[in-house]
KOLSEDREN-255095 format. One record per residue: x, y, z of N, C-alpha, C in turn; residue in one letter. Coordinates in steps of 0.1 Angstrom, whole numbers, padded with zeros to 4 digits, always signed. Layout:
N
XYZXYZXYZA
...
This chain:
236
-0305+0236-0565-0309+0229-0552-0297+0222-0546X
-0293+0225-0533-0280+0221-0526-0285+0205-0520X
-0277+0196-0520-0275+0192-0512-0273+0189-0498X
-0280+0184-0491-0274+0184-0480-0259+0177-0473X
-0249+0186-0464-0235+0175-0464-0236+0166-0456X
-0229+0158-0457-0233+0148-0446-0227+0150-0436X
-0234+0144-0420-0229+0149-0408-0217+0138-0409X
-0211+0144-0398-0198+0139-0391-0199+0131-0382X
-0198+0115-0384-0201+0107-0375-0197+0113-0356X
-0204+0110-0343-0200+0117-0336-0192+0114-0328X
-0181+0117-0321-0170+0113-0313-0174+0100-0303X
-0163+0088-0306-0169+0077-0297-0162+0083-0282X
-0168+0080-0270-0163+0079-0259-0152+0071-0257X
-0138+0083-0252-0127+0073-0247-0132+0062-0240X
-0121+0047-0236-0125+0040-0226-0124+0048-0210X
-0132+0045-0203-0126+0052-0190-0117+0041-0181X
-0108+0051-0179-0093+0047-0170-0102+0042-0158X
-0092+0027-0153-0101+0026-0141-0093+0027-0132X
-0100+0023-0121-0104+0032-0109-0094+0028-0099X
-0083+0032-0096-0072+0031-0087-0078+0027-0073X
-0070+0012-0070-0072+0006-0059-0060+0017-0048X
-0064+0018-0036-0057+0030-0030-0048+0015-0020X
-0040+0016-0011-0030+0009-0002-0025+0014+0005X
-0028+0019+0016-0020+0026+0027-0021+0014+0041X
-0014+0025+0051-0014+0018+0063-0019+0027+0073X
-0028+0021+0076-0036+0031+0088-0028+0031+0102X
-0021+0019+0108-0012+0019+0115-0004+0032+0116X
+0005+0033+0103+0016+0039+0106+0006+0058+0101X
-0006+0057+0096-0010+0073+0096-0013+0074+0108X
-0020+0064+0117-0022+0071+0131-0012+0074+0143X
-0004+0067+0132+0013+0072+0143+0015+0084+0135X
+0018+0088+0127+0026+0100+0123+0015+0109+0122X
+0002+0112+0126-0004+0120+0127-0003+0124+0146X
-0004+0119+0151-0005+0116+0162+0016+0122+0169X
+0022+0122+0161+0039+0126+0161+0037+0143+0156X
+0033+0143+0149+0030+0157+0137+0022+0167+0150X
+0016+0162+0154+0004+0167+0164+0013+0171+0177X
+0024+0167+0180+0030+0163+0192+0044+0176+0189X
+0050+0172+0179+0059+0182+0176+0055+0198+0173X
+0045+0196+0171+0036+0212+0166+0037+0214+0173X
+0027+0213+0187+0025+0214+0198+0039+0220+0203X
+0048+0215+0207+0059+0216+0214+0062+0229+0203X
+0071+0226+0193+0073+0235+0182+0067+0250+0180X
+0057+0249+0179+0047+0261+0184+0045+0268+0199X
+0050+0263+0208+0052+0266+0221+0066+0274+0221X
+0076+0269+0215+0090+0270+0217+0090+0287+0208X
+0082+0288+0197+0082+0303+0191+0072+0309+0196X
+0067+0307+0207+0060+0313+0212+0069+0320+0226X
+0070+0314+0229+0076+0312+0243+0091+0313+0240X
+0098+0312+0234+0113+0309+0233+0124+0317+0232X
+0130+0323+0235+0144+0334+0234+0151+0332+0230X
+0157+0343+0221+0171+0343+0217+0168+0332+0206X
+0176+0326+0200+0178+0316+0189+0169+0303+0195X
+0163+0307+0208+0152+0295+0204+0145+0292+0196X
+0138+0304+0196+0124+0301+0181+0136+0300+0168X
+0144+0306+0167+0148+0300+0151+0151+0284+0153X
+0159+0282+0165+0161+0267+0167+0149+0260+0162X
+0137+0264+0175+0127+0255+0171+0123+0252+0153X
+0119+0268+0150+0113+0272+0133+0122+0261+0126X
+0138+0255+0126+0145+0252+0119+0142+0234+0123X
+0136+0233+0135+0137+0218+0133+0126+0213+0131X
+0109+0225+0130+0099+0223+0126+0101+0224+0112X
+0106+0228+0098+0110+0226+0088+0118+0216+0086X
+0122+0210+0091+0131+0195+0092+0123+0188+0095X
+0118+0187+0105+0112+0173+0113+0093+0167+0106X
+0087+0181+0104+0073+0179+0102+0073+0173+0086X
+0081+0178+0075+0079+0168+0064+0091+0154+0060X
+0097+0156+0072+0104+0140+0072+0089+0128+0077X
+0093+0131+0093+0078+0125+0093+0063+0118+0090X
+0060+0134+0082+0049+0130+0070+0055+0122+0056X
+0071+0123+0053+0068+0117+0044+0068+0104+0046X
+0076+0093+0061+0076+0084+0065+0062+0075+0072X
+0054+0086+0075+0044+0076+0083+0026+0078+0069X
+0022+0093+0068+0015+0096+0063+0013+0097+0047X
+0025+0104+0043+0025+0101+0026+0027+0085+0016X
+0033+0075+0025+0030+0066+0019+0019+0060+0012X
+0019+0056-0003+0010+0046-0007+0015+0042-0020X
+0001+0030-0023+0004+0020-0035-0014+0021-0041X
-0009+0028-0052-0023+0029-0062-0018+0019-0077X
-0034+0010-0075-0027+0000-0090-0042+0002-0092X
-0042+0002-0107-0055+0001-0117-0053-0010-0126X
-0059-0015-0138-0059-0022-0147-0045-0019-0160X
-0040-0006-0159-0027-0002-0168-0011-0004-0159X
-0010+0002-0147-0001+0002-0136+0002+0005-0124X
+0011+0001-0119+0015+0000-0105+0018+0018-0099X
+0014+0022-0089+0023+0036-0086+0026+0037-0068X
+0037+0040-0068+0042+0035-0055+0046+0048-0051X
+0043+0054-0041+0043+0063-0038+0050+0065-0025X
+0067+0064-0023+0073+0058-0014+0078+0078-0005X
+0085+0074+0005+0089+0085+0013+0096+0097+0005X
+0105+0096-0006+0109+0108-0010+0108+0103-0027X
+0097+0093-0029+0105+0089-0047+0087+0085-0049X
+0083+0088-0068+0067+0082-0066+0075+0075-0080X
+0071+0061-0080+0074+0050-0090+0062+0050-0096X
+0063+0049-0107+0054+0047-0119+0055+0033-0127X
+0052+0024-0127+0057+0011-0134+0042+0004-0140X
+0042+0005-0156+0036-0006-0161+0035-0017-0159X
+0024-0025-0156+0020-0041-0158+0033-0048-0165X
+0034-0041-0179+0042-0050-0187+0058-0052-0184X
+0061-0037-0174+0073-0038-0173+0077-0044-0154X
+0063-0051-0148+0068-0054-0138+0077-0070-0134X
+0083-0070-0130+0088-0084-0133+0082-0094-0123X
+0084-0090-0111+0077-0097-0096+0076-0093-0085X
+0073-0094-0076+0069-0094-0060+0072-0105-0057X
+0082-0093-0039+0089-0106-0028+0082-0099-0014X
+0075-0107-0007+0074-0104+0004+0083-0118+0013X
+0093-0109+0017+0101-0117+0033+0105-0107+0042X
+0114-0096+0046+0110-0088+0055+0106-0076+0056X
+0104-0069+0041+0095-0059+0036+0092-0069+0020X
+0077-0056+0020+0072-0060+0005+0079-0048-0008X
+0084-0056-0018+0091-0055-0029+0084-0053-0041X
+0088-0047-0051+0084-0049-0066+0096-0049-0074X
+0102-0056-0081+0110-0058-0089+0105-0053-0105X
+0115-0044-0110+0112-0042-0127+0118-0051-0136X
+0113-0054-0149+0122-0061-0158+0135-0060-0159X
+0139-0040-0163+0150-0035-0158+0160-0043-0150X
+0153-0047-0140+0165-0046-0122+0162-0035-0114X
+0152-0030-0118+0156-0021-0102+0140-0027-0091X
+0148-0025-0081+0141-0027-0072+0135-0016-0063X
+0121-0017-0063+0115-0006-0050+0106-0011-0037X
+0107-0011-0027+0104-0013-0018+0084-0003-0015X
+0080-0014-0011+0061-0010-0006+0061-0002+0008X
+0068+0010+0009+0065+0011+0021+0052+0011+0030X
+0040+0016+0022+0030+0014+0026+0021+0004+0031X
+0030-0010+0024+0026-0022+0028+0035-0030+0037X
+0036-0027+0050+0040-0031+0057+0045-0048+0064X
+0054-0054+0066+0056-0070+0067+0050-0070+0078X
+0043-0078+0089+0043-0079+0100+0043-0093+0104X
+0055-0097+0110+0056-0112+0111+0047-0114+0123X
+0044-0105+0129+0029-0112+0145+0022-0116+0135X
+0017-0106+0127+0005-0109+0120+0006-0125+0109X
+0018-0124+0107+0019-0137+0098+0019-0148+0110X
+0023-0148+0120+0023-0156+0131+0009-0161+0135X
+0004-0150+0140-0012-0152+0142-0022-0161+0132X
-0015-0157+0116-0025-0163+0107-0021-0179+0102X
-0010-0181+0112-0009-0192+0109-0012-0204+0119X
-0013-0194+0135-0022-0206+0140-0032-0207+0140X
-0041-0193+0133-0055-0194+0131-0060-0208+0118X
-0046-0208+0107-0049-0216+0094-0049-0233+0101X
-0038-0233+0113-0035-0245+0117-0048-0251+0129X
-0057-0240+0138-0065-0247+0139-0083-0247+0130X
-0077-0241+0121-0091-0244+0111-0088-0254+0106X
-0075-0262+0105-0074-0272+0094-0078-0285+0105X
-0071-0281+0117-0077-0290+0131-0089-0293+0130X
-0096-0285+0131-0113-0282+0129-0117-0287+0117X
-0112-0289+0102-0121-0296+0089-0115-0308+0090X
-0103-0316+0098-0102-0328+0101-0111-0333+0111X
-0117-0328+0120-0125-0330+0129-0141-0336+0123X
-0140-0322+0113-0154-0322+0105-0153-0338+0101X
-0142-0337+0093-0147-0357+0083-0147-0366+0091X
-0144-0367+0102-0142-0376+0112-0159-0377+0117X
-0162-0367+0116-0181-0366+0123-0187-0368+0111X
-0186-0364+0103-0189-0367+0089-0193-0380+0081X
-0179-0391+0084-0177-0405+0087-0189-0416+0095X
-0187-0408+0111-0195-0411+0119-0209-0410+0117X
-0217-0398+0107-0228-0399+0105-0234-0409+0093X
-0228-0413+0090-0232-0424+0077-0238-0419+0070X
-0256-0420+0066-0266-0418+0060-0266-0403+0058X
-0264-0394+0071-0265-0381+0070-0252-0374+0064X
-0246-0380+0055-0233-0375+0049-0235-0361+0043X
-0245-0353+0041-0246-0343+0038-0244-0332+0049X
-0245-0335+0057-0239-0328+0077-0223-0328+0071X
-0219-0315+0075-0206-0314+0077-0203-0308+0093X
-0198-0314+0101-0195-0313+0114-0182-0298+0117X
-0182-0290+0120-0169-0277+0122-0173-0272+0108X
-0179-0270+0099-0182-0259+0087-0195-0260+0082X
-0198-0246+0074-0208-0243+0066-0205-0242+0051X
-0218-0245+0047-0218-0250+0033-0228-0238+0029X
-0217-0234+0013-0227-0219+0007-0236-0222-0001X
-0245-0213-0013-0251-0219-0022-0241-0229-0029X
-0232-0228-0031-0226-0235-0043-0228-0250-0037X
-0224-0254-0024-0220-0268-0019-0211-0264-0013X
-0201-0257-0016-0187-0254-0009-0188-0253+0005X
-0179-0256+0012-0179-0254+0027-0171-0239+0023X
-0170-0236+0038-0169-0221+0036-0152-0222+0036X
-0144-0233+0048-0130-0233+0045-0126-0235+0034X
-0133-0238+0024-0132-0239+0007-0132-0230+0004X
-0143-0216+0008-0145-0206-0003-0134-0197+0002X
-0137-0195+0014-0125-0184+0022-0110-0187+0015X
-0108-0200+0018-0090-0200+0011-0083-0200+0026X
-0072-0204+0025-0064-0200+0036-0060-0188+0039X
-0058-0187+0057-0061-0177+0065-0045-0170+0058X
-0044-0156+0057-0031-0149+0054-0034-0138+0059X
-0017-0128+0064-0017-0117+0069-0020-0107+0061X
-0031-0094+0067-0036-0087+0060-0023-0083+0048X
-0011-0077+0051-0001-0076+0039+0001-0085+0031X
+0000-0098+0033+0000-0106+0022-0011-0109+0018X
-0022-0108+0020-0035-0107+0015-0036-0098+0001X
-0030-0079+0008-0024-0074-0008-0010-0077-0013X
-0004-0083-0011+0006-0089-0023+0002-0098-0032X
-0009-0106-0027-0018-0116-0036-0025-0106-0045X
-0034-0099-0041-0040-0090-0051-0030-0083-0062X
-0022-0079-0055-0013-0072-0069-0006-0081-0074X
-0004-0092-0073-0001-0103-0079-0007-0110-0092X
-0019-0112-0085-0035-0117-0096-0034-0105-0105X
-0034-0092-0103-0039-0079-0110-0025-0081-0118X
-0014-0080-0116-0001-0083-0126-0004-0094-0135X
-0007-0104-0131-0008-0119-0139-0019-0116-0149X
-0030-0107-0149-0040-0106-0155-0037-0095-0163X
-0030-0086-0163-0030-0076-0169-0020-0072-0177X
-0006-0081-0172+0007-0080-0176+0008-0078-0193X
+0001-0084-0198+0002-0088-0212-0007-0079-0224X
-0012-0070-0214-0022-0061-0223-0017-0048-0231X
-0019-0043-0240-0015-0033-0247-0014-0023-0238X
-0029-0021-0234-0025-0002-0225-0018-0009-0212X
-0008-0017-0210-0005-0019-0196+0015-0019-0202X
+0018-0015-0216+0031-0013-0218+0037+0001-0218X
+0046+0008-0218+0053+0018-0208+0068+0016-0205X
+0074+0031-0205+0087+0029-0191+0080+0033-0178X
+0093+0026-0171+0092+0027-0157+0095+0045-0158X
+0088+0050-0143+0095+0063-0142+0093+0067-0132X
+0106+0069-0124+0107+0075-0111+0111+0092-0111X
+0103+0097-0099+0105+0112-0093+0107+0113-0084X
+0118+0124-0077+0120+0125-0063+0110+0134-0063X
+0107+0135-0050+0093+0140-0041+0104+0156-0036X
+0108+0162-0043+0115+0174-0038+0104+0189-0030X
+0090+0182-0033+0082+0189-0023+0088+0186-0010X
+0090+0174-0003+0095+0167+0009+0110+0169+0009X
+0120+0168+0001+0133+0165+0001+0138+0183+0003X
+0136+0190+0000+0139+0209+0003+0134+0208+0014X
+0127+0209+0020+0123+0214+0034+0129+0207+0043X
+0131+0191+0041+0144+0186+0054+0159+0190+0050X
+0164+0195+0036+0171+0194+0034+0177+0214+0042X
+0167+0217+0039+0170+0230+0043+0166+0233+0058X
+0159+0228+0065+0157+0227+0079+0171+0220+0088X
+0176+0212+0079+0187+0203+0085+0198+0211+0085X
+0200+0222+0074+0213+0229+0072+0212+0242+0083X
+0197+0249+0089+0197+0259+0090+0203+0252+0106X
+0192+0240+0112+0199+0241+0125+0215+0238+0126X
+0215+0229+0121+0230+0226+0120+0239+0243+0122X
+0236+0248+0116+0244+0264+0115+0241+0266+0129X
+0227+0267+0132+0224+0273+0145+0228+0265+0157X
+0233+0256+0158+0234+0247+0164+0253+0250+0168X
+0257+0253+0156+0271+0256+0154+0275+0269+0164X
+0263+0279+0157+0267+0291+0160+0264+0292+0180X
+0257+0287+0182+0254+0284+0200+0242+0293+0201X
């Protein structure tokens, strides 16, 4: 009489990788789509229509010009999850762990600094001092306005539960409470990846080297678009 063998406990489920916060700039995709769309156009006209070392001219500056472009307005971004940062800049994609980030500077572009020293720049996340402008006379007259509030507030005595210029949530909080101060949509995400750094910095799956790649999908095609007109350009 055999025995039966014993089963093989069953495979636990990996943890699942989470879910990449995406960062781009819709601004600058509706410009460089809207450029890409404009140069075809023409581009496409010129080998259509074009003589003699036109169309190569053209062919040579539409392989130059269409993935410079895309990689300046369109291919930018910034994907961060709970392990690391990935920056996905015009001709380079940065890969940087939590553990190996050192800080973020936003003053006239936004930055990421490595433990290392090196520095990479967010192209995706764009500085806009209007926008920082704007949010600061929006912060200066909300704060006008919750001075206003205690002042009526004061005045109501008994009805001290009235707050005059705000709303109050379930918690009690007035809302200028919960909201936080007014900030420009870019620094709105430098906060977030900020908090997501602070919180994650120190976790096991969040240590790593840094590792950068040049984007040579993008960097061959201007590089070789740029040599051919140049020749043609030479040759007349």
């Amino acid at each position: 009489m055999t025995t039966p063998e014993p089963q093989s406990p069953s495979p636990q489920p990996s943890a699942p990788v989470s879910k990449d916060r995406v960062y781009r700039s819709p601004a600058g995709i509706a410009g460089g789509v809207l450029v890409l769309a404009l140069a075809l156009w023409l581009g496409i006209d010129a080998l259509v229509a074009g003589e003699g070392n036109t169309r190569w001219k053209a062919l040579a500056v539409l392989v130059f010009l269409v993935p410079l472009v895309a990689a300046y307005t369109v291919r930018p971004a910034v994907f961060a999850n709970d392990d690391r940062l990935r920056v996905r800049n015009p001709f380079r994609v940065i890969v940087l762990p939590w553990g190996e980030v050192g800080s973020f500077r936003s003053a006239y572009s936004n930055e990421v600094f490595a433990e290392g020293g090196g520095k990479y720049q967010l192209w995706s996340i764009p500085v806009s001092l209007r926008g920082r402008k704007k949010a600061a006379r929006r912060e200066d007259r909300r704060a006008a306005g919750g001075a206003g509030g205690g002042r009526g507030r004061g005045m109501l005595g008994g009805m001290g539960q009235l707050q005059l210029g705000a709303r109050t949530d379930g918690a009690g909080a007035t809302a200028v409470e919960a909201d936080g101060p007014v900030r420009a949509q870019g620094d709105k995400i430098m906060d977030e990846l900020r908090e997501l750094w602070e919180a994650r910095k120190d976790a096991a799956s969040s240590k790593g080297e840094v590792t950068v790649r040049w984007a040579y999908e993008i960097v061959v095609p201007v590089v070789v678009g740029a040599v051919a007109l140049a020749v043609l350009l030479g040759v007349g």
